[in-house]
C-alpha positions in Angstrom: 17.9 -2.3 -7.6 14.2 -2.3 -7.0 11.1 -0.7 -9.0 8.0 -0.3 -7.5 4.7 0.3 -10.0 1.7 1.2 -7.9 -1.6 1.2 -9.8 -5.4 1.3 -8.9 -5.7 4.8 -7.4 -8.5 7.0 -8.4 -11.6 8.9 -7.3 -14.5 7.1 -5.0 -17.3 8.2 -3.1 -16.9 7.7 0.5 -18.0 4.1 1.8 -16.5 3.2 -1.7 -13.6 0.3 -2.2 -10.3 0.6 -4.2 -7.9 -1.8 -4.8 -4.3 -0.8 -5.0 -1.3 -3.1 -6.6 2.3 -2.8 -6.2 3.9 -4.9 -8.9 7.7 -5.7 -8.0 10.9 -5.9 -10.4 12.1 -8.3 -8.5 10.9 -12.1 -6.7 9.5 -10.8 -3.2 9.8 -14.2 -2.0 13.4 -12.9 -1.0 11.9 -9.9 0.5 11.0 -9.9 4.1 8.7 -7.2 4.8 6.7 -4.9 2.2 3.9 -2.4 3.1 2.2 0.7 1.9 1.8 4.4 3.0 0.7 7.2 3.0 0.6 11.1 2.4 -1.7 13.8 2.8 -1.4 17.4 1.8 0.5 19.3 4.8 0.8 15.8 6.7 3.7 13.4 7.4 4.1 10.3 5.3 2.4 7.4 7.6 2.9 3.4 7.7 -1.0 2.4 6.7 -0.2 -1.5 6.4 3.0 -4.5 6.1 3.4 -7.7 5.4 6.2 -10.1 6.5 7.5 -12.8 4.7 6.3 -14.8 7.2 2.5 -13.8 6.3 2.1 -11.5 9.6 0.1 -8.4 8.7 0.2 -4.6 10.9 -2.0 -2.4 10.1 -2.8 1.7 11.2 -5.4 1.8 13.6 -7.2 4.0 11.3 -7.5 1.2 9.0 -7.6 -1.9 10.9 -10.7 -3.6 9.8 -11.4 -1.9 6.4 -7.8 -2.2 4.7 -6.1 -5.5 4.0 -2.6 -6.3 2.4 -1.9 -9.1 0.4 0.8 -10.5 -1.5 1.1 -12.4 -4.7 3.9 -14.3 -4.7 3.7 -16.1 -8.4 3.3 -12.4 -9.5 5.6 -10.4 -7.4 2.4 -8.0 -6.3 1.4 -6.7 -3.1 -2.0 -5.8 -2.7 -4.2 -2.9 -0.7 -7.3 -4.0 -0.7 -9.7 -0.9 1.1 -13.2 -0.8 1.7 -15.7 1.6 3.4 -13.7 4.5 2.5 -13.6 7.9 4.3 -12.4 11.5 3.2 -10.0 11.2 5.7 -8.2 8.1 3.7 -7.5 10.3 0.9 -3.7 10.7 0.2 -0.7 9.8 -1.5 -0.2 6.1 -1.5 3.4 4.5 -1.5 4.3 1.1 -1.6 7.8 0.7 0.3 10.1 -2.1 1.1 13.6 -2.5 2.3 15.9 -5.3 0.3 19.2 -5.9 0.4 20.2 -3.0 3.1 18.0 -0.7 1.0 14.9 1.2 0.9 12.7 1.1 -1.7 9.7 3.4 -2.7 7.0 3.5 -5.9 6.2 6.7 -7.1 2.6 6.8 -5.8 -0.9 6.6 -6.7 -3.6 8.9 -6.0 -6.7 8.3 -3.7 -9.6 10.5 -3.7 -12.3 9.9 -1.2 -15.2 12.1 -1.6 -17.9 12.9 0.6 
């Protein structure tokens, strides 16, 4: 069993930053891959970033260059770091993984981007 605690949502102006943080219940050295989505109203949940074990990184296309994920190993935290932040990023975010043949969600944090 897994429990993911997202934190850092809130309300920014767009071209704002936000830092989001996933903290794990359990070592995600063992984990290989962890990432974070996304909701918004009357749309389907969407992959906006992962991170492998290994350190490689994916990312949305709508966010490449303004999001980065992190992880904290020493912590068990993965990170969303998000800068110059548009309307459209507002949503639902979810950090997700898959351990031990099963998936894993937080339940959410709130991002507001206003314009």
């Amino acid at each position: 069993q897994v429990q993911l605690v997202e934190s850092g949502g809130g309300l920014v102006q767009s071209g704002g930053s936000l830092r989001l943080s996933c903290a794990a219940s359990v070592g995600i050295r063992s984990i290989n891959t962890m990432a974070w989505y996304r909701q918004a109203p009357g749309k389907q949940r969407e992959l906006v970033a992962s991170i492998a074990k290994a350190g490689n990184t994916n990312y949305a296309d709508s966010v490449k260059g303004r999001f980065t994920i992190s992880t904290n190993n020493d912590k068990n935290m993965i990170d969303l770091q998000m800068s110059s932040l548009k309307p459209e990023d507002t949503a639902v975010y979810y950090c997700y993984t898959y351990y031990a043949y099963r998936t894993y969600w937080g339940q959410g944090t709130q991002v507001t981007v206003s314009s």
